[in-house]
DRENMI-280591 format. One line per 10 residues: number of its first residue (from 1); for each residue x, y, z of N, C-alpha, C. Coordinates in steps of 0.001 Angstrom, whole numbers, always signed. Example, Ala and Ser with C-alpha at 12.3 -4.5 7.8 and 13.67 -1.06 7.14 Angstrom:
2
1) +13190:-5690:+7800:+12300:-4500:+7800:+13200:-3300:+7800  +12850:-2250:+7080:+13670:-1060:+7140:+12900:+30:+7870
END
This chain:
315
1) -109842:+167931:+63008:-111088:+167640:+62290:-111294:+166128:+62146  -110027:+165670:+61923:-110132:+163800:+61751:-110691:+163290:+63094  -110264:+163924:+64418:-110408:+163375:+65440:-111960:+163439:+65678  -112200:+164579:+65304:-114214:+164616:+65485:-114868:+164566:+64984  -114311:+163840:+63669:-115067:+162765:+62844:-115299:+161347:+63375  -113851:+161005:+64036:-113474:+159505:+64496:-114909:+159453:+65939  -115014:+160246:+66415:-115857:+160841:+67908:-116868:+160512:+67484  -117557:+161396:+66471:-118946:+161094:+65640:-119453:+160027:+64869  -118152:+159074:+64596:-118713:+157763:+63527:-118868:+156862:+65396  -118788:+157348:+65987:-118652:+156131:+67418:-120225:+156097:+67634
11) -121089:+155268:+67171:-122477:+155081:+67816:-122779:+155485:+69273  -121775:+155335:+70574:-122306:+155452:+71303:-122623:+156784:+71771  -121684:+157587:+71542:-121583:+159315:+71315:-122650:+159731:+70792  -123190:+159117:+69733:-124462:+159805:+69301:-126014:+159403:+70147  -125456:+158246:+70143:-127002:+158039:+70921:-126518:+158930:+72452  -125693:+158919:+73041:-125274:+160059:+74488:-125791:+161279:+73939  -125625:+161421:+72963:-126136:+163292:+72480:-127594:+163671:+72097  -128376:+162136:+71301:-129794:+162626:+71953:-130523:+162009:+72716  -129416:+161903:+73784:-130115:+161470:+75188:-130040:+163224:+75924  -128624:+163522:+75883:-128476:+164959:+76267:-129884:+165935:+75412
21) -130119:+165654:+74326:-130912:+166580:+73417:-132248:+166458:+74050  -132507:+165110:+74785:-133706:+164689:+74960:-134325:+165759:+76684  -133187:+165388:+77152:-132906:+166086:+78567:-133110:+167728:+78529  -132349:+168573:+77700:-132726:+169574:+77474:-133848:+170258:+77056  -134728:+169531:+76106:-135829:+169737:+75765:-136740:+169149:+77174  -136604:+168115:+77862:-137874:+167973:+78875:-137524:+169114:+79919  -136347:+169513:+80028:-135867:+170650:+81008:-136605:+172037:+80557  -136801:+172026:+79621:-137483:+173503:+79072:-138812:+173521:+79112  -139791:+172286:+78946:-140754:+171852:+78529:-141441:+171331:+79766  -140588:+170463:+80626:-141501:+169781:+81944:-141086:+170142:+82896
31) -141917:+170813:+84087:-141754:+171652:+84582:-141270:+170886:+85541  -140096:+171000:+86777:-139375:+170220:+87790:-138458:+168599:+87030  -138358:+168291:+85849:-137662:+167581:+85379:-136049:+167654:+85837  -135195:+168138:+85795:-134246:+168568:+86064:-134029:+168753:+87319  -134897:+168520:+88586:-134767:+168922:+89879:-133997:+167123:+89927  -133416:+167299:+91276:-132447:+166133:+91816:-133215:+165054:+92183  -134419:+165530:+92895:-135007:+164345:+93079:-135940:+163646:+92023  -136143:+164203:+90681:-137060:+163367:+89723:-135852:+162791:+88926  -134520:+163410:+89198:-133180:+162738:+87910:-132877:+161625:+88733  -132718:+160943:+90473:-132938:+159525:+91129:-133740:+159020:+90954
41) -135179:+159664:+90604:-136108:+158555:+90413:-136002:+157883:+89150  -135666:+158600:+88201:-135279:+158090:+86821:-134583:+157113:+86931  -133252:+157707:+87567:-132431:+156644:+87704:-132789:+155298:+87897  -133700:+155386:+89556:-134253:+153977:+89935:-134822:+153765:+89547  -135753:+153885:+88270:-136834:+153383:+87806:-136393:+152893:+86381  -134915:+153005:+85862:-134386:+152727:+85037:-133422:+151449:+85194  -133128:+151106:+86779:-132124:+150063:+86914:-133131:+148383:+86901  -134099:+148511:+86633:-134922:+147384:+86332:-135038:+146998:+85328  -135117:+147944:+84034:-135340:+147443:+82388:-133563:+147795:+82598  -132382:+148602:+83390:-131095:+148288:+82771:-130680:+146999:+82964
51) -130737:+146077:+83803:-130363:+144815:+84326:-130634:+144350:+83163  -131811:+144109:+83009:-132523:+143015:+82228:-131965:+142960:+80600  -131456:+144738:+80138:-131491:+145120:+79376:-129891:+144546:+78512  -129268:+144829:+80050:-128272:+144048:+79937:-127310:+142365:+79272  -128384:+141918:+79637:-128687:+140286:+79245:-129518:+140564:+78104  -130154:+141046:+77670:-131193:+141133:+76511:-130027:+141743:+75266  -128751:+142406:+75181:-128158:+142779:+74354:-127218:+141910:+74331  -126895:+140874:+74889:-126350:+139666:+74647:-127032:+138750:+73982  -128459:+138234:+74350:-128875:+137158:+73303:-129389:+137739:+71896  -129679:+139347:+71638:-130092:+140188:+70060:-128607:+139918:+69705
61) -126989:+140313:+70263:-126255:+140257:+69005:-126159:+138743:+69481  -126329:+138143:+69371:-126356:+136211:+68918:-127155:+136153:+67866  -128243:+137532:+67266:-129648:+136939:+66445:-130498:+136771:+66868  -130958:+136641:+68528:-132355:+135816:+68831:-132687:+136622:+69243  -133743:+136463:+70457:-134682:+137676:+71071:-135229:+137139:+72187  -135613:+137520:+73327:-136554:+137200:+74456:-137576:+137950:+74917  -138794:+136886:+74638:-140112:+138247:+74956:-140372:+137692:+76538  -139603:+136976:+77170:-139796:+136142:+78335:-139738:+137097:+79785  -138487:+138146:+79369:-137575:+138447:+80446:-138933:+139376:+82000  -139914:+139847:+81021:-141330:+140472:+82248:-141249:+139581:+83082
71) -142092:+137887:+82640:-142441:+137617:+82889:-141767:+136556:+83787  -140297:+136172:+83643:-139665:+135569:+84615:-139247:+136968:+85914  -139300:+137825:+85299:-139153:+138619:+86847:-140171:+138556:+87852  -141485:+138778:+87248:-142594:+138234:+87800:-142349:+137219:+89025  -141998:+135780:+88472:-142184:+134636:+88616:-141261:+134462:+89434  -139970:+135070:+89385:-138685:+134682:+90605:-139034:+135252:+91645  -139468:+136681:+91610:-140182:+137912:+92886:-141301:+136913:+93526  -141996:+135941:+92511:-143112:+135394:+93943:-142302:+134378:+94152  -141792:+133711:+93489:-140837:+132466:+94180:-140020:+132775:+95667  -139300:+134284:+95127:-138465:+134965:+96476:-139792:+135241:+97602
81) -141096:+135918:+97319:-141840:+136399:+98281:-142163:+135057:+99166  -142822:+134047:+98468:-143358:+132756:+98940:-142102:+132321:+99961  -141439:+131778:+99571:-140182:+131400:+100270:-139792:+131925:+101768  -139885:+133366:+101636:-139701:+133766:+102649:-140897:+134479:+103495  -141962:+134519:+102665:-143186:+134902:+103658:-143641:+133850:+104095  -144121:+132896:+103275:-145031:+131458:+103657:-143846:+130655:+104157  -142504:+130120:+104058:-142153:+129301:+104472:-140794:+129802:+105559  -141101:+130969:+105851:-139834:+131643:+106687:-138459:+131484:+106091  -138019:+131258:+104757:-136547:+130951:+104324:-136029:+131982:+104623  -134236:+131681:+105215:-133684:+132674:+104978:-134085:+133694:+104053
91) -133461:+135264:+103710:-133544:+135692:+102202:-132514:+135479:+101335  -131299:+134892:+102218:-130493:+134799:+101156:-130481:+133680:+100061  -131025:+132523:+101263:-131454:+131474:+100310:-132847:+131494:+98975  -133410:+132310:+99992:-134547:+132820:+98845:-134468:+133470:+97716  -133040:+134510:+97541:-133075:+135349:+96393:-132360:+133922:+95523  -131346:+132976:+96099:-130568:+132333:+95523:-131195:+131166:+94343  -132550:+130801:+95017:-133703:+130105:+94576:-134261:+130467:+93588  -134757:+132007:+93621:-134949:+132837:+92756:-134293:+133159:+91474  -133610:+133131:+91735:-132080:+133457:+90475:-131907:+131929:+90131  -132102:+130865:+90248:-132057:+129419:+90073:-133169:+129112:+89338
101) -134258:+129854:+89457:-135955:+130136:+88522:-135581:+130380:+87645  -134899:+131547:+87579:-134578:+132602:+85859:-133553:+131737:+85606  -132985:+131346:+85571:-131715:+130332:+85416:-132159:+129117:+84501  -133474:+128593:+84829:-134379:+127370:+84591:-134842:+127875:+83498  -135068:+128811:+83557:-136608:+129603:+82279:-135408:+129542:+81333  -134428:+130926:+81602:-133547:+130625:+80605:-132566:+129738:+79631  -132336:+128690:+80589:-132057:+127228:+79927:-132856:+126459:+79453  -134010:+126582:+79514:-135327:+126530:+78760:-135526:+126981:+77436  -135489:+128297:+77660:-135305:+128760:+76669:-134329:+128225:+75512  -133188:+128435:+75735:-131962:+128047:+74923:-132190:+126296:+74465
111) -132243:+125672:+75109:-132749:+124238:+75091:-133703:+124502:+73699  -134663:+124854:+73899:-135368:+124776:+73329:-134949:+125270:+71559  -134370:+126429:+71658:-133785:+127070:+70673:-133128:+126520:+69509  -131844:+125874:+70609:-130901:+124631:+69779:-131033:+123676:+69163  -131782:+123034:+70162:-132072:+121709:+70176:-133583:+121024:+69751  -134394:+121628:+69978:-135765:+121598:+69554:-135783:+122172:+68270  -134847:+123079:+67654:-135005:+124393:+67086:-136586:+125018:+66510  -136939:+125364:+67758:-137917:+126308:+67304:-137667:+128046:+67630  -138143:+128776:+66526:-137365:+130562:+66982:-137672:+130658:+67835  -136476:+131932:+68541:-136274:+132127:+69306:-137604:+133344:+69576
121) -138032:+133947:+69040:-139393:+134598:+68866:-140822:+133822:+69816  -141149:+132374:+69290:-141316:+131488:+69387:-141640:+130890:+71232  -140581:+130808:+71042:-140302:+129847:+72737:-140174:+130789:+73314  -139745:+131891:+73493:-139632:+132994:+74336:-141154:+133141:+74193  -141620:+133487:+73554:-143180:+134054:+73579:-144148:+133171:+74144  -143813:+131751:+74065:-144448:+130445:+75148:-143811:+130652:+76408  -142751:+130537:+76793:-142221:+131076:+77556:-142698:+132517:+79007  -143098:+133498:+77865:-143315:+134552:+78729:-145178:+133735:+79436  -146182:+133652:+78138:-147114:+132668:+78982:-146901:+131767:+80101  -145793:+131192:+80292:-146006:+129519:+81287:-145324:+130622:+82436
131) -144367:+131379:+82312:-144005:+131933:+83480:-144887:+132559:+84165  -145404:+133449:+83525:-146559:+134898:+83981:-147744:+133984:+84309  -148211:+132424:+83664:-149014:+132096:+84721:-148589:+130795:+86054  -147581:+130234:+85583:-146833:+129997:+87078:-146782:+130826:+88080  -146695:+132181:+87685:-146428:+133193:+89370:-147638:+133536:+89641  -149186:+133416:+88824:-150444:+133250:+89380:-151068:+132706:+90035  -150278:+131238:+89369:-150867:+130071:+90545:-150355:+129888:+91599  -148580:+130153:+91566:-148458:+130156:+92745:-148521:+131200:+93572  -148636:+132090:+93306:-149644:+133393:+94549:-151207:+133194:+94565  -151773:+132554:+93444:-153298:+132980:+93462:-153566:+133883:+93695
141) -153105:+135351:+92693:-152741:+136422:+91929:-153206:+137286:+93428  -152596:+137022:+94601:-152503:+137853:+95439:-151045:+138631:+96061  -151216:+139548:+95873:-150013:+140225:+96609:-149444:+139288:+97970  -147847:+139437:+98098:-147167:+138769:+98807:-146108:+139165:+99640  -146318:+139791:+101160:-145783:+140403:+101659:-146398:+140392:+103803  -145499:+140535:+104550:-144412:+141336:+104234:-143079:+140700:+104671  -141938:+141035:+104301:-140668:+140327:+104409:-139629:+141403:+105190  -138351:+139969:+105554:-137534:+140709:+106677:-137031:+141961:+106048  -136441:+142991:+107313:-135926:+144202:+106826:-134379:+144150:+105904  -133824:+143236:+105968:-132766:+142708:+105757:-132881:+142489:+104199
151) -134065:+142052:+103895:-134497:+141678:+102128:-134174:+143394:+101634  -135753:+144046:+102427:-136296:+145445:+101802:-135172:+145978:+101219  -134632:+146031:+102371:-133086:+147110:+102418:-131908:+146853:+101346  -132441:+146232:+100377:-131562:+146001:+99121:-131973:+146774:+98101  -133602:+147077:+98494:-134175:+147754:+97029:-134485:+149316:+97685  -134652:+149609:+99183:-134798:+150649:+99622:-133928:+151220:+100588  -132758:+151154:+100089:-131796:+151500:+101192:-130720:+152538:+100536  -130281:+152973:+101126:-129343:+154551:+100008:-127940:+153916:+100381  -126968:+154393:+99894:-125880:+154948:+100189:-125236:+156108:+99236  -125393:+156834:+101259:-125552:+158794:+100509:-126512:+158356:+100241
161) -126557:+159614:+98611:-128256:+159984:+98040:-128413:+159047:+96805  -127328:+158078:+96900:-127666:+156914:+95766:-128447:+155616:+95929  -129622:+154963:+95518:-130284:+154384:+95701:-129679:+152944:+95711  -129577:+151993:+96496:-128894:+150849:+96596:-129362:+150295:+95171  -130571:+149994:+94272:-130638:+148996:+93763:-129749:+149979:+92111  -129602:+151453:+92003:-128923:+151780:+91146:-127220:+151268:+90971  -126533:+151144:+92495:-125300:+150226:+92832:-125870:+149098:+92429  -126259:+148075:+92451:-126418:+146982:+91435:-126753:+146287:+90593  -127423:+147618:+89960:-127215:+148142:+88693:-125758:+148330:+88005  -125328:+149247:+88520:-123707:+149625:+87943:-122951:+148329:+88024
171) -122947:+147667:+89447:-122340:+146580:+89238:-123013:+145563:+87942  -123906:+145107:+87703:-123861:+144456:+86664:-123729:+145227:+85431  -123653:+145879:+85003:-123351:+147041:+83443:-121772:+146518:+83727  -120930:+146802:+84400:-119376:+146627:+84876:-118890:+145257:+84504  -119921:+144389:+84966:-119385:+143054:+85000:-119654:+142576:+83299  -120955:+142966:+83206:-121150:+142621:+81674:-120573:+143007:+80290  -120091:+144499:+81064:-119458:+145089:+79750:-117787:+144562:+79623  -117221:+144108:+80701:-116030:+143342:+80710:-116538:+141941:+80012  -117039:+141350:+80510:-117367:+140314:+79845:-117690:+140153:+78683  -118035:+141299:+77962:-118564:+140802:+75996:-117142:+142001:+75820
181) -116678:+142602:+76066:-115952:+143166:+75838:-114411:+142354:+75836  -113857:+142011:+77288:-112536:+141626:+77224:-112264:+140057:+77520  -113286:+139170:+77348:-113121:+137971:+77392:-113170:+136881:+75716  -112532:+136090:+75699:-112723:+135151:+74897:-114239:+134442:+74863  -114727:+134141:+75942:-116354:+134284:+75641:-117138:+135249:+74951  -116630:+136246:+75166:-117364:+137809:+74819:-117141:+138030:+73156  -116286:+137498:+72815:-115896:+137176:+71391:-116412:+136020:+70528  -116937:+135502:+71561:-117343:+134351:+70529:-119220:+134767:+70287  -119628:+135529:+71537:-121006:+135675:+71514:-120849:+136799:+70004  -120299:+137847:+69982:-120166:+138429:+68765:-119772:+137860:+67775
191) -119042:+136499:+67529:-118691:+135661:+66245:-119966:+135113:+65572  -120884:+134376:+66885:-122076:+133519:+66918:-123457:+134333:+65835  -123204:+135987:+66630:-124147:+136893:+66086:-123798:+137266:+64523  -122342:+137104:+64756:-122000:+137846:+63092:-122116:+137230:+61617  -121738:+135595:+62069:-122198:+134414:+61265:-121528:+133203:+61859  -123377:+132501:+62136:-122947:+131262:+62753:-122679:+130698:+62610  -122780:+129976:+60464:-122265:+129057:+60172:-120810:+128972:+60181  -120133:+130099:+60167:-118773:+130101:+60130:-118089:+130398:+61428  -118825:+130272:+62590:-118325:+130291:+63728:-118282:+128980:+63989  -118989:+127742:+63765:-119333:+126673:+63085:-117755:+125832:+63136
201) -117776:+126545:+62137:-116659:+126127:+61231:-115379:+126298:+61692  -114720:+127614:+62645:-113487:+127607:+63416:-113653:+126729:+64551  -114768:+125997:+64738:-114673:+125382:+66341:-115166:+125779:+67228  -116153:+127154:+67509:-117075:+127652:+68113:-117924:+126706:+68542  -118461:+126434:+69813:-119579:+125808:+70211:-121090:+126730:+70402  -121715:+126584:+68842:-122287:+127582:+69095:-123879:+127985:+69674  -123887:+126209:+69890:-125038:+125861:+70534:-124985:+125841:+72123  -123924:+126309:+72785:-123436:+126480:+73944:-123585:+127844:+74033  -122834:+128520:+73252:-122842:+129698:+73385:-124855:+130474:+73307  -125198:+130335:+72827:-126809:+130263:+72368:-127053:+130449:+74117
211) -127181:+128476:+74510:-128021:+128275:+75651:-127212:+128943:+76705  -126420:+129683:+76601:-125291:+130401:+77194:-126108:+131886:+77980  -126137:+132364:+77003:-126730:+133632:+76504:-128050:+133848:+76984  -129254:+132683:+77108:-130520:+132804:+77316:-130359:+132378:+78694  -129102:+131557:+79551:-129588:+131316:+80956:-129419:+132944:+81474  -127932:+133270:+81173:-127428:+134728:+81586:-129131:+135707:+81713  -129698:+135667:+80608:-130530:+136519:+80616:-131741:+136287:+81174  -131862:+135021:+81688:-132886:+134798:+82780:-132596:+134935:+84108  -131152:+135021:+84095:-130272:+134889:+85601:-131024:+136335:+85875  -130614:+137359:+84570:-130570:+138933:+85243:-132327:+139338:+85480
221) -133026:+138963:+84716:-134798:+138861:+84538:-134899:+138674:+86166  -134295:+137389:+86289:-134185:+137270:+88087:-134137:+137927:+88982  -132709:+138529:+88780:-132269:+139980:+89683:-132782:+140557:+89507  -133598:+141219:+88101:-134310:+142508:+88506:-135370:+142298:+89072  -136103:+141174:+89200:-136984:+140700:+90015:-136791:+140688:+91176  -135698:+140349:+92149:-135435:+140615:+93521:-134789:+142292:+93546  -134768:+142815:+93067:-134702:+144377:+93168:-135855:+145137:+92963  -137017:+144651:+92112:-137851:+145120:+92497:-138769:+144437:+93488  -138920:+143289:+93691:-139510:+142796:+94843:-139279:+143533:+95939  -138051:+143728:+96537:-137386:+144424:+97715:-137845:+145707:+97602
231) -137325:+146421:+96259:-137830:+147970:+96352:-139570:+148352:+96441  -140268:+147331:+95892:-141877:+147734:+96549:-141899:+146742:+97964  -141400:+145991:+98264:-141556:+145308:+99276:-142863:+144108:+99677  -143219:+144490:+98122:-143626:+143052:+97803:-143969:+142024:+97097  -144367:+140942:+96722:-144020:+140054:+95395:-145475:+140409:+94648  -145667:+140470:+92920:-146675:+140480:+92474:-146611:+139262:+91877  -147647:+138714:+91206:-147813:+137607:+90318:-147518:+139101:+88618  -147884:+140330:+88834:-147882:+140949:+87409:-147339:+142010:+87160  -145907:+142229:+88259:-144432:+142788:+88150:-143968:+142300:+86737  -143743:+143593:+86480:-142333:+143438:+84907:-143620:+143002:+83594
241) -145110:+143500:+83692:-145609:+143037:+82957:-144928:+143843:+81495  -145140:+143423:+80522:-144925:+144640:+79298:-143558:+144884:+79256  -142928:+144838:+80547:-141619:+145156:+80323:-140353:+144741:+79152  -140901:+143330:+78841:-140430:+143272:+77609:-140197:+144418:+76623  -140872:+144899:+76179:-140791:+145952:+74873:-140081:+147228:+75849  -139986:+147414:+76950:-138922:+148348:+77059:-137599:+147738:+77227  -137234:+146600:+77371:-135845:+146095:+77458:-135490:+145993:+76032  -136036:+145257:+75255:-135578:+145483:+74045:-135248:+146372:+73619  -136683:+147970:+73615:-136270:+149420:+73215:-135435:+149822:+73691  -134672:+149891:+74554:-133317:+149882:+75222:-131922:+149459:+74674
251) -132664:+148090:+74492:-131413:+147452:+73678:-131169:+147924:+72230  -132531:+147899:+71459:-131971:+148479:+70048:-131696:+150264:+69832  -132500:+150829:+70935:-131883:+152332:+71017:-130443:+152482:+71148  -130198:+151652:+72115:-128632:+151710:+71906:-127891:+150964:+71701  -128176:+150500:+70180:-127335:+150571:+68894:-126963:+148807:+68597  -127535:+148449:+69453:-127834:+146617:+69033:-128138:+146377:+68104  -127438:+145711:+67045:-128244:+145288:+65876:-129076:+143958:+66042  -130584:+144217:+65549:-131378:+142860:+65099:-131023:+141792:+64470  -129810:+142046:+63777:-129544:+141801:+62619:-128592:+140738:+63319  -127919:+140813:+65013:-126880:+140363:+65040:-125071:+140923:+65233
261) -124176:+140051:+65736:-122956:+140922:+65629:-122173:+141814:+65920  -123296:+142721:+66617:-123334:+144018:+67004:-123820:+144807:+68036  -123137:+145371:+69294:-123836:+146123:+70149:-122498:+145782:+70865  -122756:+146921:+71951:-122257:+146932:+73878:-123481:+147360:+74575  -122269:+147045:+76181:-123326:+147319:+77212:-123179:+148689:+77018  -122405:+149909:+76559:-122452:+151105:+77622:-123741:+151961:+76634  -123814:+151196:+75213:-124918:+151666:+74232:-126194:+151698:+74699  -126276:+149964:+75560:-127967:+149889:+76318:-127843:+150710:+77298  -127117:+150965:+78567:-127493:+151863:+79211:-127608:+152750:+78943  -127059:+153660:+77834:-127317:+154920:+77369:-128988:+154789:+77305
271) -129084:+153943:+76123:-130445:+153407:+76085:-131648:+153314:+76777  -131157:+152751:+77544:-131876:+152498:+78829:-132049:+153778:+79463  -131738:+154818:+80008:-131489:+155769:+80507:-132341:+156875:+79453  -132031:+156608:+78270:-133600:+157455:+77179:-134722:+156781:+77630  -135006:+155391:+77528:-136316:+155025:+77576:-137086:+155348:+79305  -136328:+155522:+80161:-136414:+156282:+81666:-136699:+158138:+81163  -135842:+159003:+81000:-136472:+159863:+80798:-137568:+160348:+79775  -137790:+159264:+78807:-138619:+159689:+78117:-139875:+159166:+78938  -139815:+158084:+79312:-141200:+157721:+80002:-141674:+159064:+80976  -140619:+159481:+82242:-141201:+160233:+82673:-141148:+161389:+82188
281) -140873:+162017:+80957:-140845:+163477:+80486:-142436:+163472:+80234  -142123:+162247:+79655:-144020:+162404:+79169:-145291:+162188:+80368  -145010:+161962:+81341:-145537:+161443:+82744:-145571:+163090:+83241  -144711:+163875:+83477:-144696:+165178:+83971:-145551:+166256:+82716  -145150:+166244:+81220:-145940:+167133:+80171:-147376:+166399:+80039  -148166:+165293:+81128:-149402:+165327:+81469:-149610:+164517:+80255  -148567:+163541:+79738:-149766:+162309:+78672:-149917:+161479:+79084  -150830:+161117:+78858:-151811:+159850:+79037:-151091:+158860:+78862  -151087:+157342:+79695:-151044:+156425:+79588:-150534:+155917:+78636  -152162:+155933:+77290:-152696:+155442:+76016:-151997:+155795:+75438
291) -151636:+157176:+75423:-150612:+157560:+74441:-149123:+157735:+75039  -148497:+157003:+75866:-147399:+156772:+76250:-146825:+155717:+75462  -147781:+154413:+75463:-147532:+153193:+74811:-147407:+153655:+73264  -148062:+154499:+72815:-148072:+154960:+71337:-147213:+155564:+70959  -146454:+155931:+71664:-144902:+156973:+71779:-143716:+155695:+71947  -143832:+154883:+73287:-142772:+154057:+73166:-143070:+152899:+71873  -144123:+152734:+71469:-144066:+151673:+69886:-143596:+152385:+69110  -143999:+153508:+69186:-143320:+154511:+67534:-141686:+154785:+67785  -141131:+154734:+68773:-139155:+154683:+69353:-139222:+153723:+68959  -139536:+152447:+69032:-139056:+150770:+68738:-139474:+151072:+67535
301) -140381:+151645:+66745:-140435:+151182:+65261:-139179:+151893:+63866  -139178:+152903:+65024:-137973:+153963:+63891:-136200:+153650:+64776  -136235:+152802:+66179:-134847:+152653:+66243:-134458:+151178:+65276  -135909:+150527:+65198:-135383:+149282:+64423:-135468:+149584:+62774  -136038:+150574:+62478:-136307:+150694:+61248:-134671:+151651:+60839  -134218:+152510:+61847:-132505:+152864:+61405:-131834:+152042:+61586  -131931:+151171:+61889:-130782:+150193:+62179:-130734:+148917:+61124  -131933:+148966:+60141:-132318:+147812:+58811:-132087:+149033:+58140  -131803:+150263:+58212:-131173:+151123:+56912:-129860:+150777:+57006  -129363:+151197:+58250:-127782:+151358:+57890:-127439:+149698:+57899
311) -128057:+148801:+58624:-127483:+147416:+57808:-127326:+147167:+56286  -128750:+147952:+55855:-128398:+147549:+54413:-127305:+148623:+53820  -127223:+150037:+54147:-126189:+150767:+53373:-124631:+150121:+53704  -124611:+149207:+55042:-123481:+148354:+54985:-122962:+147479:+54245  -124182:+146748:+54113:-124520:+145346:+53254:-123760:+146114:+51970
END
């Protein structure tokens, strides 16, 4: 009985169980949900907000937030398209360029954070503006395509019946969850979140750690930008729009505190992986759009609104 108590106080177990709860009910309810080929599409249509989602539960337990991460995916995907449509670049050099964009935004970001100190709310939210219209001007909001087979074949290529860009996906969940998990870095980003002044105070650099945190998460904004670039096969100027509010809902569904201090990766992908089947449960039971967005605001308003209860029954 102690042991499945110890099972049940584990956050991530619970959010896994109404993800399972969630699954069963669209299985009863939406008709072909449960078939093999709509549970890959989920999948792939989930490894874009998981990447991102990834890096986004690193800079919430620091305290801060990024409303940026849409809109640098945007912006690296036309950087990668341009590069290699208009100027023939390699692609490897092109994705590398790309990921050197989100890299920029995100040290931007953090820069700004520390050192400027303006919130992180704030500059991210200037931020998501200067990016989303940088990748306008430089497409002159035209689609950008088409590119070598060698690119595509990263975002549309299988191995077996697994979708290449879900493999790197897994690979980054792997790399990240070692990293806040079994590194001395990974400890300090949770010290930073838990209290900074006293991370401060042992010798923490915690204004490093900060601009740390916001490049990482422009790095990955990046990647999911060359994964989806590749997987439609071609660059938009208004890829990853909105996507913000599902990376976050991701992140605080599974079990990130706002507050700081608190979270893993295997919580956001759980996460991540609700905010995928719920999108399409409701896509197959025939709702609307309008009221899709009204469904995913009302998940972000009650996962952040449990998570300022049980902070305070902690407190």
């Amino acid at each position: 009985m102690e042991t499945l108590k110890k099972i049940f106080a584990i956050r991530e177990f619970t959010i896994f169980l109404v993800l399972i709860a969630l699954m069963l009910f669209l299985g009863i309810t939406a008709p072909g949900f449960l078939s093999v080929d709509n549970l890959f599409s989920i999948i792939l249509n989930v490894t874009f907000i998981g990447v991102m989602a990834c890096g986004m539960t690193m800079v919430i337990i620091t305290g801060g937030i990024d409303l940026s991460v849409g809109s640098i995916l945007g912006l690296s995907g036309v950087v990668m398209g341009l590069l290699m449509h208009d100027l023939g670049l390699n692609p490897v050099l092109s994705i590398l360029v790309g990921l050197l964009v989100g890299m920029a935004a995100g040290l931007t970001n953090g820069l700004l954070i520390t050192k400027v100190k303006i919130p992180p709310f704030i500059s991210t939210l200037g931020m998501l503006s200067i990016a989303r219209g940088l990748a306008y001007v430089l497409s002159e909001g035209w689609p950008i395509s088409p590119f070598p087979k060698s690119f595509t074949s990263q975002g549309q290529g299988m191995v077996g019946p697994v979708p290449v860009p879900v493999l790197y996906f897994a690979g980054v969940a792997i790399i990240a969850y070692i990293f806040l998990r079994y590194t001395i870095v990974g400890r300090r980003i949770y010290a930073t979140g838990g209290n900074l002044e006293a991370s401060k105070l042992v010798g923490i650099k915690t204004d490093r750690i900060l601009i740390m945190v916001y490049v990482i998460n422009g790095l990955l904004a990046a990647f999911a930008g060359f994964l989806m670039t590749a997987w439609l096969g071609v660059a938009q100027a208004n890829a990853g729009q909105s996507y913000e509010l599902d990376v976050i809902a991701a992140t605080v569904i599974g079990g990130t505190s706002l507050q700081g201090g608190e979270g893993t990766i295997l919580g956001t992908v759980i996460g991540a992986i609700i905010m995928g089947v719920l999108r399409n449960g409701l896509i197959l039971l025939g709702v609307s759009s309008f009221w899709q967005q009204v469904v995913i605001g009302a998940v972000i308003i009650i996962a952040v609104a449990f998570d300022q209860l049980r902070g305070g029954k902690e407190g």
